[in-house]
N, CA, C and O of each residue as an XYZ file, in Angstrom:
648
protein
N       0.787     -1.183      0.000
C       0.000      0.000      0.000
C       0.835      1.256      0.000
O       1.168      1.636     -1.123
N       1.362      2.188      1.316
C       1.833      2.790      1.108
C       2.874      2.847      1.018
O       3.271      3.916      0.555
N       3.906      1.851      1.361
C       5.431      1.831      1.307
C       5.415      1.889     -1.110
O       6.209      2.360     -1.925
N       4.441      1.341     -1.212
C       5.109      1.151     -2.812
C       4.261      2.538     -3.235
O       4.490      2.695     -4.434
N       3.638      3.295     -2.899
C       3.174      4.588     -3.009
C       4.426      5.608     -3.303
O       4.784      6.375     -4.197
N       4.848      5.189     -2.104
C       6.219      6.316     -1.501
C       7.123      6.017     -2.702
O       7.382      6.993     -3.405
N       7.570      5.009     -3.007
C       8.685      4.195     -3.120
C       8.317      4.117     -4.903
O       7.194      3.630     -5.037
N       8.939      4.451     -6.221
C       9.191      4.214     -7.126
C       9.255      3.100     -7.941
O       8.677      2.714     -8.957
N      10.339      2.596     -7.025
C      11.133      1.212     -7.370
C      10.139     -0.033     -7.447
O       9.975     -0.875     -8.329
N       9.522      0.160     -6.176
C       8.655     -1.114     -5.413
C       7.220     -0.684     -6.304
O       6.458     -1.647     -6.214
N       6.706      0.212     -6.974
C       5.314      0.782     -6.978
C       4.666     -0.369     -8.548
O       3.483     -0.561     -8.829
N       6.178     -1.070     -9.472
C       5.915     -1.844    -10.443
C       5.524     -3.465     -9.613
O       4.656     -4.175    -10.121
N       6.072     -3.808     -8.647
C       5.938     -4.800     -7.795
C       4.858     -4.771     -7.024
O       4.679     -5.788     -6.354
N       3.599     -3.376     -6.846
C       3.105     -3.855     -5.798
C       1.918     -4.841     -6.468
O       1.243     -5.521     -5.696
N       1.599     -4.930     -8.349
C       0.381     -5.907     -8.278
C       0.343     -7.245     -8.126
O      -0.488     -8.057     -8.530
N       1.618     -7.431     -7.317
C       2.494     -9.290     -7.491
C       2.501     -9.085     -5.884
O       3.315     -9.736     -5.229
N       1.715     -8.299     -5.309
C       2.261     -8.399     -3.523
C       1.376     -9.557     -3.025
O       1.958    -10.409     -2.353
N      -0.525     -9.789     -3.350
C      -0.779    -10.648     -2.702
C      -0.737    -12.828     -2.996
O      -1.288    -13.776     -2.438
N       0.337    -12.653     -4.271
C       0.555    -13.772     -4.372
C       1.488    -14.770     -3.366
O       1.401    -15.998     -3.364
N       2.323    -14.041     -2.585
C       2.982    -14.621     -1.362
C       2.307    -15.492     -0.811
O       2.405    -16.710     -0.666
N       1.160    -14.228     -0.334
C       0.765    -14.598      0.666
C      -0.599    -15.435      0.732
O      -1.149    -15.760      1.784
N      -1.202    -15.825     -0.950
C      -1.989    -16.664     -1.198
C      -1.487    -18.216     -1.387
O      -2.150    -19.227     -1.154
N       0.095    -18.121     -1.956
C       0.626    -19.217     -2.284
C       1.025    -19.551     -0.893
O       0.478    -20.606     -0.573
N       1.862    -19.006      0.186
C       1.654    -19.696      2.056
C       0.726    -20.400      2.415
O       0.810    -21.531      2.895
N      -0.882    -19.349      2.064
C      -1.654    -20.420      2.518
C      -2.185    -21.101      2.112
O      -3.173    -21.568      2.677
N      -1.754    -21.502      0.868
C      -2.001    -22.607      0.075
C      -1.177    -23.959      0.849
O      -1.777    -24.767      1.558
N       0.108    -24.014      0.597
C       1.118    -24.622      1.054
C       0.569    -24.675      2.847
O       0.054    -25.700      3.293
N       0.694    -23.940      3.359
C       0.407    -24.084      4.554
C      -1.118    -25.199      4.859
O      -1.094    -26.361      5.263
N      -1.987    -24.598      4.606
C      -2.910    -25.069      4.558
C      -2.884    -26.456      3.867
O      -3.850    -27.158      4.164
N      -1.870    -27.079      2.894
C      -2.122    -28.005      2.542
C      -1.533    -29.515      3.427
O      -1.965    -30.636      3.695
N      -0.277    -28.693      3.651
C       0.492    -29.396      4.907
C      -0.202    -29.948      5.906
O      -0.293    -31.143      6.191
N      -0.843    -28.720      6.590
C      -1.767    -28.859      7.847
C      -2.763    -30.234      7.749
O      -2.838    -31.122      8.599
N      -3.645    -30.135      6.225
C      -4.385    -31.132      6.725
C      -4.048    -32.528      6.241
O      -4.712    -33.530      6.508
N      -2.771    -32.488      5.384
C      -2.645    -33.645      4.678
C      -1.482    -34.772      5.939
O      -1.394    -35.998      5.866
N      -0.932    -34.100      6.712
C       0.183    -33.996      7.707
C      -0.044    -35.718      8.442
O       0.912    -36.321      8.931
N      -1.336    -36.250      8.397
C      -1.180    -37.595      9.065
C      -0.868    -38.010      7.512
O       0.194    -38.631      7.449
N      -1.246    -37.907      6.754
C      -0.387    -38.977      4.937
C       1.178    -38.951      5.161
O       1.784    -39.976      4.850
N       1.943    -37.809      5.705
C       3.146    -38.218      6.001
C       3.757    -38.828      7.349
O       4.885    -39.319      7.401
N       2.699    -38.719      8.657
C       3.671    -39.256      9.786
C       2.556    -40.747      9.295
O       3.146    -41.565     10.002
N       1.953    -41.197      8.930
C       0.848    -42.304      9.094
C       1.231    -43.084      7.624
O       1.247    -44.314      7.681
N       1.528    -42.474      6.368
C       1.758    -43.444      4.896
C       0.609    -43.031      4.749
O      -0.264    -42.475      5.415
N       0.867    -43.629      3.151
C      -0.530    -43.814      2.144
C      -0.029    -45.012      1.823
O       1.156    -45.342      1.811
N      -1.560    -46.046      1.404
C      -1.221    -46.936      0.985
C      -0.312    -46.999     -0.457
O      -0.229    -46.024     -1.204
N       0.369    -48.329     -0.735
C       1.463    -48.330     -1.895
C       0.469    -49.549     -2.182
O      -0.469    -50.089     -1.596
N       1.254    -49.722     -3.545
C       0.664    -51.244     -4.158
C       1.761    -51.629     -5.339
O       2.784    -50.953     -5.449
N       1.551    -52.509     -6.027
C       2.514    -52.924     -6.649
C       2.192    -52.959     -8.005
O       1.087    -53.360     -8.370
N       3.294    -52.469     -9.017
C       2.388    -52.183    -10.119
C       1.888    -53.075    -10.920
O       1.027    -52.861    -11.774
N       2.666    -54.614    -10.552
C       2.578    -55.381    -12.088
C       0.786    -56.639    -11.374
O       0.267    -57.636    -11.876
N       0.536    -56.034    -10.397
C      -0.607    -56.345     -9.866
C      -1.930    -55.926     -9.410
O      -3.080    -56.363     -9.427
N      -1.063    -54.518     -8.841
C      -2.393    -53.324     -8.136
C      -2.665    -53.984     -6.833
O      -3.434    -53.250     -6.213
N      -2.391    -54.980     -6.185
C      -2.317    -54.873     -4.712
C      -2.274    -54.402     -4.154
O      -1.776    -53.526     -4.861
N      -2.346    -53.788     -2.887
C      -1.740    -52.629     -1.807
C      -0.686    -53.737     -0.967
O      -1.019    -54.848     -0.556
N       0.360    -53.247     -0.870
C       1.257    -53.824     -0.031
C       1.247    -53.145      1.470
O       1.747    -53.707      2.445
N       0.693    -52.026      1.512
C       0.482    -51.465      3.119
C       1.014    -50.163      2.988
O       1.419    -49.750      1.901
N       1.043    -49.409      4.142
C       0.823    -48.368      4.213
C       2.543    -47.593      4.628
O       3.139    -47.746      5.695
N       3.003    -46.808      3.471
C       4.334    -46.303      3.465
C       4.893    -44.492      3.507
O       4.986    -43.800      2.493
N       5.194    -44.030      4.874
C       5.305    -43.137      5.372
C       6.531    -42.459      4.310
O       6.897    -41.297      4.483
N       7.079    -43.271      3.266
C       7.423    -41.947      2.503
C       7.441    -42.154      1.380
O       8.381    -41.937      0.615
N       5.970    -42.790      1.024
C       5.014    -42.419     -0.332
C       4.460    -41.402      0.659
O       4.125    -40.528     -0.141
N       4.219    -41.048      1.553
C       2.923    -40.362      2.012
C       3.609    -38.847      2.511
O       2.971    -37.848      2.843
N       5.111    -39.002      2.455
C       6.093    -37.514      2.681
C       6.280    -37.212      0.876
O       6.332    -36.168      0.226
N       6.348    -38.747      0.471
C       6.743    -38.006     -1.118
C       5.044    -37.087     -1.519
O       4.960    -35.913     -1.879
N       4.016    -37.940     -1.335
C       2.295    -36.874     -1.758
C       2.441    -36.175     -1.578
O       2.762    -35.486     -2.546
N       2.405    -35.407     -0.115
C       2.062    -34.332      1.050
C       3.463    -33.119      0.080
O       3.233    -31.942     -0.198
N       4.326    -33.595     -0.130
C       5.274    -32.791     -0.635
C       4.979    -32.149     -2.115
O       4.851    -30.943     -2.330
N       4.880    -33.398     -3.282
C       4.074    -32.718     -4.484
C       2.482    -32.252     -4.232
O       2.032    -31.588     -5.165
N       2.058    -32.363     -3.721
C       0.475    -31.403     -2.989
C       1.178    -30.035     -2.719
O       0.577    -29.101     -3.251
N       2.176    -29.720     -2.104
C       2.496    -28.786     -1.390
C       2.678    -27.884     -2.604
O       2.058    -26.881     -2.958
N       3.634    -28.485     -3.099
C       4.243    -27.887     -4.787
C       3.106    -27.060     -5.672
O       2.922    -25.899     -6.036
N       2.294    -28.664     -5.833
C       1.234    -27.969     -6.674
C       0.475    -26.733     -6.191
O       0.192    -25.789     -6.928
N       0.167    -26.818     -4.879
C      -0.709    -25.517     -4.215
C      -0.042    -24.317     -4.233
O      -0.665    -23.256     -4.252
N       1.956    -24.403     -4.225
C       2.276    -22.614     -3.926
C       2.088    -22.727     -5.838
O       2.232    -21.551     -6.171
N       1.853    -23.542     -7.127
C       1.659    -23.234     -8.310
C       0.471    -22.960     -9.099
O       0.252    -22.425    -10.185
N      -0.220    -23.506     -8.188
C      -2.152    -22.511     -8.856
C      -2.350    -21.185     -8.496
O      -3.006    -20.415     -9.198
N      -1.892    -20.909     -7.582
C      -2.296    -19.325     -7.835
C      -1.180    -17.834     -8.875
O      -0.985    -16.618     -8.857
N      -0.828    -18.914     -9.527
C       0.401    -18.051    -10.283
C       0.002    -17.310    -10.863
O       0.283    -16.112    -10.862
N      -1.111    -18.153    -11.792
C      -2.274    -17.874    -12.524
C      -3.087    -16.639    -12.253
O      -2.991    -15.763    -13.113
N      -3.726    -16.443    -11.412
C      -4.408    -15.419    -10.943
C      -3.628    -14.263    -10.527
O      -3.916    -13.147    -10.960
N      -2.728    -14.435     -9.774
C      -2.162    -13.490     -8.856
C      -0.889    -13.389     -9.800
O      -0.932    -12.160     -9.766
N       0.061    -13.606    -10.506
C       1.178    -13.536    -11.332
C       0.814    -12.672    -13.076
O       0.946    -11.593    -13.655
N       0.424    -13.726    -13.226
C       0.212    -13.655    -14.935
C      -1.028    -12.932    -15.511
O      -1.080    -12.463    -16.648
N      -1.732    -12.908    -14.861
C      -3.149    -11.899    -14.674
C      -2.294    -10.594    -15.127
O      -1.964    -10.121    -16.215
N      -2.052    -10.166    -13.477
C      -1.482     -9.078    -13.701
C      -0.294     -8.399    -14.597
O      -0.183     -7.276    -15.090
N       0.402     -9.353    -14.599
C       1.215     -8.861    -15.856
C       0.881     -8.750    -17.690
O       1.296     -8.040    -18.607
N      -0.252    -10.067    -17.530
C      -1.038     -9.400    -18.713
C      -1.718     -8.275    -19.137
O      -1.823     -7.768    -20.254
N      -2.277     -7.893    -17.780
C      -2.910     -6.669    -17.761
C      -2.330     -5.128    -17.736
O      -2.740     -4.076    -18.228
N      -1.330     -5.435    -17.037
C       0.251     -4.265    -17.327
C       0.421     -3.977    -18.481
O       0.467     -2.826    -18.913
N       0.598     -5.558    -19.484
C       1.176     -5.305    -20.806
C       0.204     -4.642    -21.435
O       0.399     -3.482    -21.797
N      -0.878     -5.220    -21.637
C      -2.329     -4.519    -22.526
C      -2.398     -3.192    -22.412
O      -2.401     -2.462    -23.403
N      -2.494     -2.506    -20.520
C      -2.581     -1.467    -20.874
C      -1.397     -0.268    -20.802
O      -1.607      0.896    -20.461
N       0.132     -0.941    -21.280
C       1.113     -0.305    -22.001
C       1.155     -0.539    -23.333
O       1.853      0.029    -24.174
N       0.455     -1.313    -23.460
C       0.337     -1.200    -25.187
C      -0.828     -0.153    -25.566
O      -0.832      0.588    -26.550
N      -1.460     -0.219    -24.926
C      -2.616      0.257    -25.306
C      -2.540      2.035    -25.031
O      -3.286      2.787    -25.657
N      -1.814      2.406    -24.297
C      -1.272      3.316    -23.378
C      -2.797      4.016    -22.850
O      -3.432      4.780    -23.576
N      -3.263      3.600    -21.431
C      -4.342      3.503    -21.047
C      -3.789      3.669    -19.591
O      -2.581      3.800    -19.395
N      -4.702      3.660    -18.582
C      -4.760      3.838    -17.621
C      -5.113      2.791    -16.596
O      -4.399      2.480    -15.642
N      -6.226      2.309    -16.875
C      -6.827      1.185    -16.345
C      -8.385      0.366    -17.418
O      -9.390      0.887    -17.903
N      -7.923     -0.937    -17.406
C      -8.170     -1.497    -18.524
C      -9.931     -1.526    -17.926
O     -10.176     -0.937    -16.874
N     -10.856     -2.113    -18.545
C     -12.054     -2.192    -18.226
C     -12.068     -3.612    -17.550
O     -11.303     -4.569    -17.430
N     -13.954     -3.071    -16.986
C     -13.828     -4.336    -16.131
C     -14.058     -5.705    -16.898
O     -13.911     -6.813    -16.381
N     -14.419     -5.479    -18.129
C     -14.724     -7.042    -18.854
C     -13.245     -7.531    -19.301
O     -12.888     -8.708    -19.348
N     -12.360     -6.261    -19.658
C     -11.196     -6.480    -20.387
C     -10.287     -7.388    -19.070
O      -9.444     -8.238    -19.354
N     -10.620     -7.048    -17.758
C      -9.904     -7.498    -16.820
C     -10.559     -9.084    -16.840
O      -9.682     -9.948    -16.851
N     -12.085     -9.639    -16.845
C     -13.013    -10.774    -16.186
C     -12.439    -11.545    -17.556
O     -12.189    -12.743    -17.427
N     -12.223    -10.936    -18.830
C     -11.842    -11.655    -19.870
C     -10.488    -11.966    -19.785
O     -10.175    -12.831    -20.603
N      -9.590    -11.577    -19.103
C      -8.282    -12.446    -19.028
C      -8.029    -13.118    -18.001
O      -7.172    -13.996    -18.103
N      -8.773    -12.880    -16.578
C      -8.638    -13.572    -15.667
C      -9.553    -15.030    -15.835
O      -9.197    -16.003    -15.169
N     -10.386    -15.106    -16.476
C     -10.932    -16.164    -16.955
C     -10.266    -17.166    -18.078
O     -10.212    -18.395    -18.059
N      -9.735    -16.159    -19.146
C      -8.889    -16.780    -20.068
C      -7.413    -17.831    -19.618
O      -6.978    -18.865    -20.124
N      -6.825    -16.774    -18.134
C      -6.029    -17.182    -18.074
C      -6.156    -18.677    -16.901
O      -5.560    -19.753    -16.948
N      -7.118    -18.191    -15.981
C      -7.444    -19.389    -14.922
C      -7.773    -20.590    -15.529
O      -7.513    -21.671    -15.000
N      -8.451    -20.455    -16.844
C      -9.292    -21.577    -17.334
C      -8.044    -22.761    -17.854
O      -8.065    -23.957    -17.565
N      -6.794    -21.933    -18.839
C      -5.427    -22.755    -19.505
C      -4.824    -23.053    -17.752
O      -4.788    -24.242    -17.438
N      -4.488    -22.288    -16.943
C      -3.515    -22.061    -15.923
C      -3.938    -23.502    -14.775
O      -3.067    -24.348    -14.575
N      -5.060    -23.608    -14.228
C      -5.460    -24.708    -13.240
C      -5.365    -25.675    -13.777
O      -4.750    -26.473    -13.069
N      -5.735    -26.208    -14.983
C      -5.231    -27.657    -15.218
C      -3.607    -27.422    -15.616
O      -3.066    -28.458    -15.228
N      -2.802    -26.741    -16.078
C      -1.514    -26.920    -15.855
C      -0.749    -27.071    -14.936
O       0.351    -27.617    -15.013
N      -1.365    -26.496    -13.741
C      -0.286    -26.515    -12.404
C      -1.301    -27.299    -11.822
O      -1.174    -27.085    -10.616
N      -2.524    -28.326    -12.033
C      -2.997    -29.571    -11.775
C      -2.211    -30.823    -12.285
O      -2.163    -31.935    -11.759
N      -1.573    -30.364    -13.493
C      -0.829    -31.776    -14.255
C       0.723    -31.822    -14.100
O       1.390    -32.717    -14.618
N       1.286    -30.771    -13.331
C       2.530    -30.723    -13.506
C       3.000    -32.401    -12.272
O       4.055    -33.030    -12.362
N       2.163    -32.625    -11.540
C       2.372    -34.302    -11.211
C       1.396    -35.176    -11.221
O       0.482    -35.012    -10.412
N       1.368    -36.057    -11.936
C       0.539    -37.027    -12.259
C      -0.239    -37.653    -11.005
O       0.288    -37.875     -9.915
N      -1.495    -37.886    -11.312
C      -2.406    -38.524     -9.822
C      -1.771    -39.719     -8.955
O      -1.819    -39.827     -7.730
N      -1.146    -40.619     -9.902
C      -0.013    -41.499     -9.454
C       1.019    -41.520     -9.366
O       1.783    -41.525    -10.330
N       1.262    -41.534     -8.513
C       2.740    -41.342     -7.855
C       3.729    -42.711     -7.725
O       3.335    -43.653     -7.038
N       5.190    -42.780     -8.506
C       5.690    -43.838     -8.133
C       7.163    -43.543     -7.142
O       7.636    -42.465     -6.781
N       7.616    -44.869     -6.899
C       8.487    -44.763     -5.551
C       9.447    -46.080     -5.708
O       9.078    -47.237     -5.907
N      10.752    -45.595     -5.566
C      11.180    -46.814     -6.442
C      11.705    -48.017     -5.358
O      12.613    -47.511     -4.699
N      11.505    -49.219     -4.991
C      11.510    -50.069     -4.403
C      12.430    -49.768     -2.958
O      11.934    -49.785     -1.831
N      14.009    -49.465     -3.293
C      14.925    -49.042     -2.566
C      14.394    -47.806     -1.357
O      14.960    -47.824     -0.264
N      13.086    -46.561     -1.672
C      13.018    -45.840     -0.892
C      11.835    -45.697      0.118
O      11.349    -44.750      0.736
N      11.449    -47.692     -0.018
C      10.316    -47.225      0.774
C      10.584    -48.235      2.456
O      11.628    -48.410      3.084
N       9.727    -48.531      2.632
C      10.505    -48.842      4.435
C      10.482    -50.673      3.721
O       9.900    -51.373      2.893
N      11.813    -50.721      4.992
C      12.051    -52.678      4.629
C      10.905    -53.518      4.180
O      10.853    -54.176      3.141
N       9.622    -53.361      5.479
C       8.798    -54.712      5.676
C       7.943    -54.617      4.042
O       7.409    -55.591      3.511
N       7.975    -53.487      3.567
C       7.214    -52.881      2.425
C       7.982    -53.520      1.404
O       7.212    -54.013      0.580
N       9.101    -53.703      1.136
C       9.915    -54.335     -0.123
C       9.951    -55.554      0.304
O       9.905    -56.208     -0.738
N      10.018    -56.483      1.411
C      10.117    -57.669      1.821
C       8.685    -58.518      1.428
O       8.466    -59.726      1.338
N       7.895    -57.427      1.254
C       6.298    -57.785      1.270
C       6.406    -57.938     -0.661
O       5.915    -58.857     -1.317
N       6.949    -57.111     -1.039
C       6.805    -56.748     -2.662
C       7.452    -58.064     -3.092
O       6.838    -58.975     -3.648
N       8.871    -58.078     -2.753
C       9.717    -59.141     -2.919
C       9.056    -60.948     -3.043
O       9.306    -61.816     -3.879
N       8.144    -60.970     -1.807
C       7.767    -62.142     -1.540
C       6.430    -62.446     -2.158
O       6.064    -63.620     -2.218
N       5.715    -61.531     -2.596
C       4.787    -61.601     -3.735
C       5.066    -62.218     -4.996
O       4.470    -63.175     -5.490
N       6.118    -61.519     -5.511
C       6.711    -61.867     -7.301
C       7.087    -62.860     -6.862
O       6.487    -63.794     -7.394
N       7.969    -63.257     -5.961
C       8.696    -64.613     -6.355
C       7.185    -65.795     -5.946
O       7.063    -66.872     -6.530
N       6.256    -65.344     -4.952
C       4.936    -66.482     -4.788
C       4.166    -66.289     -6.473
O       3.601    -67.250     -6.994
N       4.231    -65.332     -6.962
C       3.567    -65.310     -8.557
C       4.819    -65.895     -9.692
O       4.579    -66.367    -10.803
N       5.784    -65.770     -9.255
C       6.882    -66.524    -10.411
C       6.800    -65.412    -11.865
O       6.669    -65.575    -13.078
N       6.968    -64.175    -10.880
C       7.644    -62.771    -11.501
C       8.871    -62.387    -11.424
O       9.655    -63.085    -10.780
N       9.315    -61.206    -12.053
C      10.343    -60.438    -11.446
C       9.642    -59.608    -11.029
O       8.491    -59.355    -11.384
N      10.648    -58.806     -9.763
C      10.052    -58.139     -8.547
C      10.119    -56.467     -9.643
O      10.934    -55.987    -10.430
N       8.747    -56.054     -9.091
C       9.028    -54.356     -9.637
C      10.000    -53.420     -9.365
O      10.253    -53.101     -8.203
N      10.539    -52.974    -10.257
C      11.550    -52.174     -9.543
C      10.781    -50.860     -8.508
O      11.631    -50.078     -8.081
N       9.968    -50.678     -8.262
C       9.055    -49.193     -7.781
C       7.481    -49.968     -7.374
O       7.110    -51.073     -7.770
N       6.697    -48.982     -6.440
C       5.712    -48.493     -5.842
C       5.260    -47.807     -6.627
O       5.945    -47.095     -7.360
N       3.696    -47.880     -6.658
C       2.590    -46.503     -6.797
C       2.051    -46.049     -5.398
O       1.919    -46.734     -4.384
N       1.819    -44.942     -5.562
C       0.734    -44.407     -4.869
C      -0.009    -43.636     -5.602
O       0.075    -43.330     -6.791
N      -1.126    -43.198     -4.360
C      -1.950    -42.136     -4.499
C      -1.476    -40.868     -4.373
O      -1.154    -40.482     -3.250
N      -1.354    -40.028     -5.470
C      -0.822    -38.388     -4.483
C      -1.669    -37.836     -4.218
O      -1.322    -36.778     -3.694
N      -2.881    -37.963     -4.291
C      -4.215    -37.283     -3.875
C      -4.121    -35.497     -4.532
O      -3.361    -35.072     -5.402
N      -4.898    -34.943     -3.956
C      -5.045    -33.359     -4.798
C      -4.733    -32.320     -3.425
O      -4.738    -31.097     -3.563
């Protein structure tokens, strides 16, 4: 508000000020409630079957972590690229302040491409490669393939949930 008033330098930065603090509580908020998936696991399973082999506390630090990711990256959209579209338009345009449809028409344009991109930047399934998940969990994988007269998967799926 008023420090980028005063201030020159800061006054091109202030329409990028409340993305911080939307992308925190994104991240924050996502942590908070997802927080038993990492001290508790998500279930894993095995791929060349789809079993669940049980429940693995870091498939469930690896989710909670790309969740986290994805949440400080949806609001880029709105709060980032919005505004700098709207900068550009109306320096091209050499204008003052753009209208209100000219604004609902790019914030729509842009939310609509922008949420499924920083939705897809990790896939709903999540894999985990044999070596990083806890012993009894690979001992369990291990003793499956060889009771089916497989080779053992090299990796885990999970769920990364949203």
């Amino acid at each position: 508000g008023k420090l980028s008033q005063r201030s020159p330098l800061l006054k091109p930065f202030a329409r990028f000020a409340p993305y911080p603090a939307v992308a925190l509580a994104n991240f924050l908020g996502s942590a908070c409630m997802r927080s038993s998936d990492a001290t508790r696991g998500v279930p894993v399973a095995d791929p060349a079957d789809g079993q669940p082999l049980g429940l693995s506390r870091a498939a469930g630090e690896r989710a909670v972590r790309d969740t986290c990711v994805t949440r400080l990256l949806m609001p880029v959209g709105n709060f980032l690229i919005v505004p700098a579209v709207v900068w550009l338009y109306t320096a091209a345009r050499r204008i003052r302040q753009p209208s209100l449809a000219t604004q609902v028409a790019v914030t729509a344009a842009v939310f609509s491409v922008w949420l499924p991109t920083a939705a897809s930047f990790y896939p709903p399934v999540g894999s985990l490669a044999l070596d990083e998940i806890e012993p009894h969990l690979r001992s369990e994988a291990e003793a499956r393939a060889r009771r089916a007269g497989r080779v053992v998967s090299p990796s885990v799926e999970y769920e990364r949930g949203v």
